[in-house]
N, C-alpha and C positions, 0 to 999 in steps of 0.2 A: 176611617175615624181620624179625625183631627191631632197631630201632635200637642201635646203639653210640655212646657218648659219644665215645669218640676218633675212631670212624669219620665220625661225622654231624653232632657238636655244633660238641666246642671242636677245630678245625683243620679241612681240614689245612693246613701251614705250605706258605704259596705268596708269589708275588710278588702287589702289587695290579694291579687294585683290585678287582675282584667274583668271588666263587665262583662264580658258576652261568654268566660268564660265561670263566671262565679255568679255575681248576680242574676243571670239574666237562668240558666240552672236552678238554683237556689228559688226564682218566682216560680218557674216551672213544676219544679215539685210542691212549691208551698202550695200551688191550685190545686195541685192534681192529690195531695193529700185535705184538701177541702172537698173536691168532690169524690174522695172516697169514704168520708166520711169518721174514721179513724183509724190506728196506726195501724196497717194493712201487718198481716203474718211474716210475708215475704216481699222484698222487691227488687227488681231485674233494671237494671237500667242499661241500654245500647246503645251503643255508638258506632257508625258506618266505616268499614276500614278507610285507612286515607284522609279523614275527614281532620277537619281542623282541631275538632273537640277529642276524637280521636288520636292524635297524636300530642294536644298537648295538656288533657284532663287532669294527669297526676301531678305535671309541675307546676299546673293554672290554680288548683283547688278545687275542680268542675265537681273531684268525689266527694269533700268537704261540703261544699254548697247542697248538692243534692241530699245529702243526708240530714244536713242541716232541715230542710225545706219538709221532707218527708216525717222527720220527728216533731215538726211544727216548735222548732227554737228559732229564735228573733236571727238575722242574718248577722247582728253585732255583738251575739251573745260570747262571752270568753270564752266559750265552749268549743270555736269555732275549729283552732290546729286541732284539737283533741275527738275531731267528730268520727273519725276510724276507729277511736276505741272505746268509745262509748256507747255507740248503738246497741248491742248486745245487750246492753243492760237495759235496753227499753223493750226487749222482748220483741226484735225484729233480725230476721237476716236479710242483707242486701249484697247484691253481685253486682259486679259493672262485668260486660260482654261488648267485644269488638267482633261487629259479626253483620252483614248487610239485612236491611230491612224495609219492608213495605213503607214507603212515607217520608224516606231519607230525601231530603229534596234540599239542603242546604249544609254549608259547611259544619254548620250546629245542629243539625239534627238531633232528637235524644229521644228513644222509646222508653216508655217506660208501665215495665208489667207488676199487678200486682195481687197477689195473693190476700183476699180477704179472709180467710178462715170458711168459708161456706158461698165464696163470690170470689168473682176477681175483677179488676177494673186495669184497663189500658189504654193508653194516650202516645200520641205521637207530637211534638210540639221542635219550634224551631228557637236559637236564642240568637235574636237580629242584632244586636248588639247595644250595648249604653246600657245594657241590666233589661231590655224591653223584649217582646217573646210572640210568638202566633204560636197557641194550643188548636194544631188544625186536625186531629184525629183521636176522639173520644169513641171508648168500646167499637172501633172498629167503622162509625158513624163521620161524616165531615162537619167541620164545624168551624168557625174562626171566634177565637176567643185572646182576648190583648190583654184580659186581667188589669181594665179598668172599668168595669161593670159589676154587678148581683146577677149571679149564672143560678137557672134550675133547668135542671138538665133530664132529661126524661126517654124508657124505652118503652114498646110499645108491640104486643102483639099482632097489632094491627093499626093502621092508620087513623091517628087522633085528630078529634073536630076542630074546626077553625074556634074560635073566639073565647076559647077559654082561660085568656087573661086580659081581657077589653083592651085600655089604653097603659098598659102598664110598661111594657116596654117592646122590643123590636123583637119577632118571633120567626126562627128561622126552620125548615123540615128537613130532614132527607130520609125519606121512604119512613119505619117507623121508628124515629127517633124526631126528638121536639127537643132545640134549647130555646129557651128566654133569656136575654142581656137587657138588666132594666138598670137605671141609674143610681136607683134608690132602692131599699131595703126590699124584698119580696115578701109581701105579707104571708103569714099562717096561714089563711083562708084560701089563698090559692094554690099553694101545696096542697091544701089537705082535696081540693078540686080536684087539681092532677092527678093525684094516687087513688080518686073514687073513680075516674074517669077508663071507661070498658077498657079490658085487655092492658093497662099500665103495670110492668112487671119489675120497674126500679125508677125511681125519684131522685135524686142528686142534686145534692148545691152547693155553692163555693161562691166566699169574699171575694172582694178586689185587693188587690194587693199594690192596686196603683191608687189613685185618686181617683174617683171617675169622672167621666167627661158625661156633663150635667147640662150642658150650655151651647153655644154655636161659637163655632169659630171667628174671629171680627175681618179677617183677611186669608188670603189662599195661597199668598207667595211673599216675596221682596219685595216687588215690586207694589204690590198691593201695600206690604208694612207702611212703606216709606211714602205712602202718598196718602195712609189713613195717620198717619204722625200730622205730617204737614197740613192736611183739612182739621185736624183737632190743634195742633198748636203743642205738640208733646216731640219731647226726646223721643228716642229710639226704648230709651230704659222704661220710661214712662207710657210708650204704645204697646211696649208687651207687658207689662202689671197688669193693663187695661184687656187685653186678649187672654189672659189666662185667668181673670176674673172673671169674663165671659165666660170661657170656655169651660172650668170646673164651676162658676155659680158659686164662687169662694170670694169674700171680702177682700179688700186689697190689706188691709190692716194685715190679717192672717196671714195670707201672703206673705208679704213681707215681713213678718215675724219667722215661717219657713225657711224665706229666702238666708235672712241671720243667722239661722240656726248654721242651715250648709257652710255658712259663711264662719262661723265660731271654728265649725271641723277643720276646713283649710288650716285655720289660722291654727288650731292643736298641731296637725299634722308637719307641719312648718316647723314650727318649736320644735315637736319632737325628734322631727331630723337633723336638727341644727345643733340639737344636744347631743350630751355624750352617749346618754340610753338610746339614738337610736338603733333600728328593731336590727339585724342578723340579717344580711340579705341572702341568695344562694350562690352568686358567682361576684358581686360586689364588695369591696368595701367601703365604708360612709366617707364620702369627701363633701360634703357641703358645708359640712363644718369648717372644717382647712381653708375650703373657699374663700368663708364669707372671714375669716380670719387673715389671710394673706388678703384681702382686698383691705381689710381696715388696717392692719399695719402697711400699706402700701408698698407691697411686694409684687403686685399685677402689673403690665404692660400697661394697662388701659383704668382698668377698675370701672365704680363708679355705677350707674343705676341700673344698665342693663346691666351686670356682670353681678349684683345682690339679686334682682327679679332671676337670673338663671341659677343662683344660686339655691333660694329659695324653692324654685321647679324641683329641682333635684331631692333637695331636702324630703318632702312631700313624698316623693317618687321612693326614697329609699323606706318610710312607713309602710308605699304602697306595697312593696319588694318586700317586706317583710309583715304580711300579712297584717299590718296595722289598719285601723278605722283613717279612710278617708271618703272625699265626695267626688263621683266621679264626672267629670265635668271634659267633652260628652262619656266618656270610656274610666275605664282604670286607666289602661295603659296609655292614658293624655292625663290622669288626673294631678301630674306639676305643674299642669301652664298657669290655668287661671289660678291658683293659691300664687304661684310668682306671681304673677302679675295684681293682684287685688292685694295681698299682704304688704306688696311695697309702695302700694299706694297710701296704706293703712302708718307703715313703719318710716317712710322716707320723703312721702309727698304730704303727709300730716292732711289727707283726706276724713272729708267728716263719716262716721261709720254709715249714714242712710245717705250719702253720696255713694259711696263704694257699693250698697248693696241694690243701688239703682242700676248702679253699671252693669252689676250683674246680670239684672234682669236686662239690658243691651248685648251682652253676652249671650244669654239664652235665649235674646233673638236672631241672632247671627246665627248659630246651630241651630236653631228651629229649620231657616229654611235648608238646610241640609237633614232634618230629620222629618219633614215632611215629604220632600221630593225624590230625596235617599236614604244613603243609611252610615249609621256609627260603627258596621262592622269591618274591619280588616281585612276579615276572614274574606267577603265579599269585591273588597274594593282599596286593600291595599291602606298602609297606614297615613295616606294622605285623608282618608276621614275618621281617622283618629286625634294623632299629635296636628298631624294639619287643620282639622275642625277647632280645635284646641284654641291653637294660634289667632284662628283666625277669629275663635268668641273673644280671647284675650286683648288683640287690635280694637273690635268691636266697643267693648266696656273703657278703652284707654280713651277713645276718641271720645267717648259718654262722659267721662270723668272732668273733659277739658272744657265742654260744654259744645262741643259738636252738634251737628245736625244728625237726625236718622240716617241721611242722605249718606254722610260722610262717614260716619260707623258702618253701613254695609259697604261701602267702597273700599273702609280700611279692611274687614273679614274679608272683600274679593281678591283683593292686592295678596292677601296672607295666603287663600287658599290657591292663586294662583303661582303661587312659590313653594308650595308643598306640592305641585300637581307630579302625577307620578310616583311618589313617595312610596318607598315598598314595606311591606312588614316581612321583614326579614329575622327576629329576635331569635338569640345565640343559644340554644339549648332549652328548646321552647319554656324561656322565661323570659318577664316582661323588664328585665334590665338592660341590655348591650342589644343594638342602639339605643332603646329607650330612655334611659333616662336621658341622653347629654341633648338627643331631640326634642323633649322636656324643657331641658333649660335653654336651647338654643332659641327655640321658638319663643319662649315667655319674651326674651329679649327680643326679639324681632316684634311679636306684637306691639314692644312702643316704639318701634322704627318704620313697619307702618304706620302706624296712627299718624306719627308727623310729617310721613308720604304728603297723605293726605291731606291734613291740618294744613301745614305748608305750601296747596295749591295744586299738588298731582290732581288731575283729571283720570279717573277711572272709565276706560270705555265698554268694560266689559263688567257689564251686574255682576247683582250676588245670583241671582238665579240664572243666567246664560252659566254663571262661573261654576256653579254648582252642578249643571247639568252636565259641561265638560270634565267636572274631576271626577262624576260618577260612570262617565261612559268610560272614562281613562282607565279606570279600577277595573271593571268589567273586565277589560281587554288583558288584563297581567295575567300569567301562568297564575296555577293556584301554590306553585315552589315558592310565589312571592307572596301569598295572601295569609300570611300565618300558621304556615305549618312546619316553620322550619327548617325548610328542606332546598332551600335558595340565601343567595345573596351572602350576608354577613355568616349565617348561619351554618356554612358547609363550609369556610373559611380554615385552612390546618389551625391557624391558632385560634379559634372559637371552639373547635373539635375537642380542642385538648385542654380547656380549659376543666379544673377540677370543683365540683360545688363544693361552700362554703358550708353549706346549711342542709 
């Protein structure tokens, strides 16, 4: 299935601090309590020892989410610190269990068993990263499900006949089990089909939790973007509007009313780091404030635009650390680059607001082709496709803003992501603060230092897609001590060890 920008890049809007450990969780049960249909007696959630989720679920929020998802409360409900001690009163018990399991196939792997009162229903699903998920083991059945479709999901005594939802949507088997993934609503009438249909001894169904992909995709790589701009005569910002209109069968108006929306959050979460309410971190305390305060009384070495864009990273980054509403832009734990970088467009470069939020969509085409061809997990590949993905949307939308070519937006994302190559996720007590945040702000600044790489006449010889294939095989190859768990790098450090939380 085709990436979508709104689905996979820039969001979705959660509280912090990590997508692959909160959001991408929190979708997982929100299906998986759709297709059980309601709030199940008991539930079991597992996690593989070792594993990234694993070791760093309590400090991430992974149990907060989950819980969240399974009581079917909105993922930015206030409710969200408080989700341990509220379940009880919805008349459910839940366990998290560290214990290995059939279907563990990734560093997010998450089982999850459930007690219906008189049934029970189990799922196996993985959380890829950026909030996005594969639910690939229902009641014990395979299945690939992205939770951006209309699922009805069905068992079966015996082997069910072919054509009993004509042209509705894509119908997959294995032995006696049937899902349907249709784009659109699944009528009544065909439920009611399925459940007359011989030997059918449970029915199941479950929303999308993403957008769904309605459309066809208008291109398959970079390479493809930047030469379907140029035969139309569009920016980079303006060739993916047009590709994600395709692709979800969504107006570009709508769209970019979306787009603004993400783009208001940033701009909340900015504010609010900059001010004195921001949120309580766990091993931090707030300095963007101080930052951006020594910078305008001219107390900095340098100061000046990159040094407010890193400032502003940061700011964002301590909401996210503190469990605050931001957009994750591709991850949590990158969600300060693009807010630096688009707010000080908005605050310093006196950009018009639907110029900024074009860039954006320049931005989420730059992380596209890493979220088509790889992936936004850490866990996987190390945090050069995280804060480095970041960066490199960041570059992307600066070059957009200047009036660049497509050409020279993904040249500036290649230039960025080949200076994050390698980049480890190393985070000090498995939380998304030390290194993160100052990587955050480091990178926002660098995005407009590529761009004018670029701008300026550098010649990139190496794509976005050559470049992207190389940062993911480079990820591939790190220990998993450097992939998010911990257990490397900054993180085994005597003073990282001894650091005391705050929170």
């Amino acid at each position: 299935m085709a990436a979508s920008i709104l689905n996979n890049v820039i969001g979705p809007v959660m509280p912090g601090s990590s997508s692959s450990h909160t959001a991408g969780p929190y979708h997982i049960a929100k299906l998986f309590r759709g297709f059980a249909g309601a709030l199940p007696k008991r539930a079991v959630f597992t996690f593989a020892p070792g594993s990234s989720i694993a070791e760093c679920y309590r400090d991430q929020g992974s149990d907060l989410a989950l819980v969240m998802g399974i009581l079917g409360l909105p993922l930015t409900d206030v409710r969200f610190k408080d989700a341990l001690s509220i379940f009880p009163s919805f008349g459910i018990e839940i366990e998290f269990v560290i214990e290995n399991f059939v279907g563990a196939r990734h560093p997010n792997s998450i089982k999850i068993e459930a007690d219906m009162g008189g049934g029970s229903l189990s799922a196996v699903a993985d959380s890829t990263g950026g909030g996005a998920f594969i639910l690939h083991s229902l009641n014990g059945c395979h299945v690939d499900i992205a939770g951006d479709a209309y699922y009805l999901f069905a068992e079966s005594e015996q082997p069910l006949p072919d054509g009993l939802f004509g042209e509705c949507g894509k119908v997959t088997k294995q032995g006696n089990c049937l899902l349907l993934a249709s784009p659109y609503e699944i009528p009544c009438e065909l439920v009611d089909r399925l459940r007359a249909a011989p030997g059918v001894i449970a029915v199941r169904s479950a929303e999308p939790v993403f957008y769904p992909i309605r459309g066809e995709a208008l291109y398959k790589d970079g390479r493809g973007m930047i030469e379907y701009a140029r035969a139309h005569s569009l920016s980079l910002g303006e060739a993916a509007l047009e590709y994600e209109s395709a692709l979800l069968d969504m107006p570009k108006e709508e769209l970019n009313q979306e787009m603004e929306r993400r783009l208001a959050v940033m701009e909340r979460a900015v504010e609010l780091g900059l001010s004195k309410d921001s949120p309580p971190m766990s091993l931090l305390s707030p300095t963007a404030g101080k930052i951006m305060a020594a910078e305008a009384a001219g107390r900095l070495a340098l100061g000046g635009i990159h040094t407010r864009a890193a400032a502003r990273a940061m700011a964002a980054m301590q909401v996210n650390s503190g469990q605050g509403i931001v957009c994750a832009a591709p991850t949590g734990g990158s969600a300060g680059v693009l807010p630096g970088v688009v707010v000080t467009m908005l605050k310093d470069l006196n950009i018009a607001r639907a110029d900024v939020v074009r860039a954006m969509w320049a931005a989420g085409a730059a992380g596209w082709v890493l979220g088509e061809h790889g992936t936004f997990a850490a866990e996987v590949c190390g945090c050069q496709v995280e804060i480095g993905a970041a960066g490199a949307m960041g570059a992307a939308a600066v070059v957009e803003m200047a009036g660049g070519s497509a050409a020279q937006c993904c040249d500036a994302a290649a230039v960025m992501f080949q200076n994050a190559m390698g980049l480890v996720c190393d985070l000090v007590q498995a939380t998304v603060e030390i290194p993160c945040h100052t990587r955050n702000a480091s990178f926002a600044s660098q995005a407009y230092i590529c761009a004018d790489l670029v701008l300026g006449g550098y010649r990139n010889p190496v794509g976005i897609d050559g470049t992207v294939e190389a940062v993911c095989a480079t990820g591939r190859m790190m220990p998993c001590e450097l992939r998010c768990t911990s257990l490397g790098g900054m993180a085994v450090t005597e003073e990282a060890l001894a650091m005391k939380k705050r929170r």
